[in-house]
N, C-alpha and C positions, 0 to 999 in steps of 0.2 A: 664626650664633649667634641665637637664640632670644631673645623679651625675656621676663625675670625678671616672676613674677607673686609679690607679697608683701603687699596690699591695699591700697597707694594707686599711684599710677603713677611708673613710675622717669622718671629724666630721658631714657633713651632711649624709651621709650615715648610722651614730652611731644615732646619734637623732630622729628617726626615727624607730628604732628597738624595739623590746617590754621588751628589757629587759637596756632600758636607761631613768632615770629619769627624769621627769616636771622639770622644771626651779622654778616651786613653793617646787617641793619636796628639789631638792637638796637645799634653801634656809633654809629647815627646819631642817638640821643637819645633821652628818653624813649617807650617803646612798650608797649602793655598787651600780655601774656602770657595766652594762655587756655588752661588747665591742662585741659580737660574733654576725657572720652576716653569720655563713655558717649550713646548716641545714645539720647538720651532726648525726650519732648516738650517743649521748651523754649527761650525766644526774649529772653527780656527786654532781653539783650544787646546785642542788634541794635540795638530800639528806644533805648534811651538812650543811643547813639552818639550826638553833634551831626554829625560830621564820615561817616557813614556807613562807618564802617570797621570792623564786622563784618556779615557774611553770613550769614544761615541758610537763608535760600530759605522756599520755601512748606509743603515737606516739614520741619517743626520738630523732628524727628529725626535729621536731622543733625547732623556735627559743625558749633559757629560757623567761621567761617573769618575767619581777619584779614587787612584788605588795607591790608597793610604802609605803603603810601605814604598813605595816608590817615589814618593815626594820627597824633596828635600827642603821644601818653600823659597827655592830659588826666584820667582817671579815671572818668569817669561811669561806665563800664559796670562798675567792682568792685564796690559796695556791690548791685547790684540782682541781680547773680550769685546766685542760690537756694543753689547752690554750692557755693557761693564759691573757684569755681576762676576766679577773674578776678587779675590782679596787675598794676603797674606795675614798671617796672624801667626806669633813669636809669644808664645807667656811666656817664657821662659828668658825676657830678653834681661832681665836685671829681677832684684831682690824684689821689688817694687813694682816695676811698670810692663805690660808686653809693648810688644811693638802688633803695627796694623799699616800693614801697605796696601793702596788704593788707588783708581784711577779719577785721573782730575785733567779737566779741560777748560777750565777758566782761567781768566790771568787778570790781573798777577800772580803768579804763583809767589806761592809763601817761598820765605827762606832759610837756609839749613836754620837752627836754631832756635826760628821766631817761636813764641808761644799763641798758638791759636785755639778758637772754640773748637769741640769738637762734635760732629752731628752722628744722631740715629739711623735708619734707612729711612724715615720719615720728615729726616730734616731737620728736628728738632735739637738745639745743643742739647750732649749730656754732661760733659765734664769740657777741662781744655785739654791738650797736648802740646809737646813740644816739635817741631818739626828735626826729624832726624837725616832726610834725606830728601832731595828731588830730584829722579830720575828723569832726564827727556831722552829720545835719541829718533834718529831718520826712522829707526823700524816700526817708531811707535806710533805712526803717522798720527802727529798733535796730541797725543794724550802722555801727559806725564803718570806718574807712578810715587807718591808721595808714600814713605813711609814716616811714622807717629808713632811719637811715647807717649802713652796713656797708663793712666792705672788698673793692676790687673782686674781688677772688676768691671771693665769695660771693654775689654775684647770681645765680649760677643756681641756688643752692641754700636760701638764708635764703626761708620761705614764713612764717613769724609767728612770733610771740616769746612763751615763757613764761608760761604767765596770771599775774598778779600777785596776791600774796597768799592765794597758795592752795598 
């Protein structure tokens, strides 16, 4: 079977890539997700690893690669994703829900708490979430870092939430 082309990448498409986690790793706690599937020139990624757990090599056309045991899902490398095909994802964050941090450049940005839709990589809601956190900072040049409680049956799919007010 053939992978579906419809202009963002399917999840089969995503699992498959070198920079998308084992189904054993993401079990094992938070790990960043690299959704990018176009070999393009570009590296940032790498760089702002602390823990060096992405790869590009010297050829910056490649795909990143993530070395799984070296992640801690710390986050640095989402905000700096040009991208922003960078993600976090936590199933392990409670009994119930993972968590899913993502890059967001619209405003209003939500607030800790609120409860929002929650979208596909296609845009479409799938469930809502709870907002858990909103990261900004100078390094992130304007892009925030939203992490979301969703339920765990939508960690491989919730990629960002509804812009607000719009």
């Amino acid at each position: 079977m053939g992978i579906e082309i419809n202009g963002y990448p399917s999840f089969d498409e995503l699992r498959v890539t070198p920079g998308f986690p084992s189904e054993e790793r993401i079990h094992r706690g938070p790990v960043a997700v690299i959704e990018c599937v176009q070999e393009i020139p570009c590296d940032p990624c790498a760089g702002a690893c602390p823990r060096q757990a992405i790869r590009v090599g010297v050829d910056i056309t490649v795909l990143p690669e993530l070395i799984e045991d070296r992640c801690n899902g710390c986050g640095s490398c989402i905000a700096v994703c040009p991208g922003q095909a960078i993600f976090m994802v936590d199933i392990n964050y409670s009994e119930t829900e993972a968590l899913v941090a993502f890059p967001y450049e619209y405003v209003p940005l939500p607030q800790d708490g609120e409860i929002v839709k929650a979208v596909n990589r296609d845009g479409t809601a799938v469930t809502t979430g709870r907002v858990v956190n909103v990261k900004t900072a100078k390094a992130f040049d304007h892009t925030a870092v939203i992490s979301l409680a969703i339920h765990k049956d939508f960690v491989q799919h919730v990629r960002s939430i509804m812009k607000q007010g719009g």
